[in-house]
C-alpha positions as CSV (number, residue, x, y, z in Angstrom):
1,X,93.0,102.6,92.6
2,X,94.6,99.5,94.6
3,X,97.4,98.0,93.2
4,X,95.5,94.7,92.8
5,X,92.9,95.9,90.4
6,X,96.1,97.9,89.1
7,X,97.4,94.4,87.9
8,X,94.3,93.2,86.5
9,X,94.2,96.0,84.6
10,X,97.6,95.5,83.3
11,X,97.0,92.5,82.0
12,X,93.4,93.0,80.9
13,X,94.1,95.9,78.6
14,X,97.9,96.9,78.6
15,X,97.1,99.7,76.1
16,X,94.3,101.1,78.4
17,X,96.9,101.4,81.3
18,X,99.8,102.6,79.3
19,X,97.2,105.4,78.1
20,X,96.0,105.9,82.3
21,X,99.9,106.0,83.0
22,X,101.0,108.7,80.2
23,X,98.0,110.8,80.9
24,X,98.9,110.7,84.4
25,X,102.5,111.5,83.6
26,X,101.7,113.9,81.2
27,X,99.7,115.6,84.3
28,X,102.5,116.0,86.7
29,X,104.8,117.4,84.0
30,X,102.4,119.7,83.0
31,X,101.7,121.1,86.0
32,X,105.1,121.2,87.2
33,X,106.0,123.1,84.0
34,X,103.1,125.3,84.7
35,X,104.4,126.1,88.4
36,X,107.8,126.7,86.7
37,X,106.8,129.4,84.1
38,X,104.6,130.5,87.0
39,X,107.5,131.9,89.4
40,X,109.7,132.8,86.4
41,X,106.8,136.0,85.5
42,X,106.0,136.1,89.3
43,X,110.2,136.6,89.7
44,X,110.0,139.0,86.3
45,X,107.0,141.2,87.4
46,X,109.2,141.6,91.0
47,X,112.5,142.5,89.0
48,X,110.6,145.5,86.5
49,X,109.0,147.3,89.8
């Protein structure tokens, strides 16, 4: 997605790209969260061997 059609978006339907931009956000946090908890057991399962 440009960031022209971005804009027209924005001021088209504001609540439709608020929802695009906290679904996106929501996302990255997610799978950042995910990769976190991911190398904690990974670091766990290493330290009970």
């Amino acid at each position: 997605m440009d960031v022209i059609s971005l804009h027209i978006i924005i001021q088209e339907h504001p609540d439709q790209y608020h929802r695009i931009l906290k679904g996106k956000y929501y996302e990255i946090l997610m799978s950042l969260i995910g990769l976190f908890f991911r190398h904690q057991t990974l670091e766990n399962d290493f330290n009970n061997k």
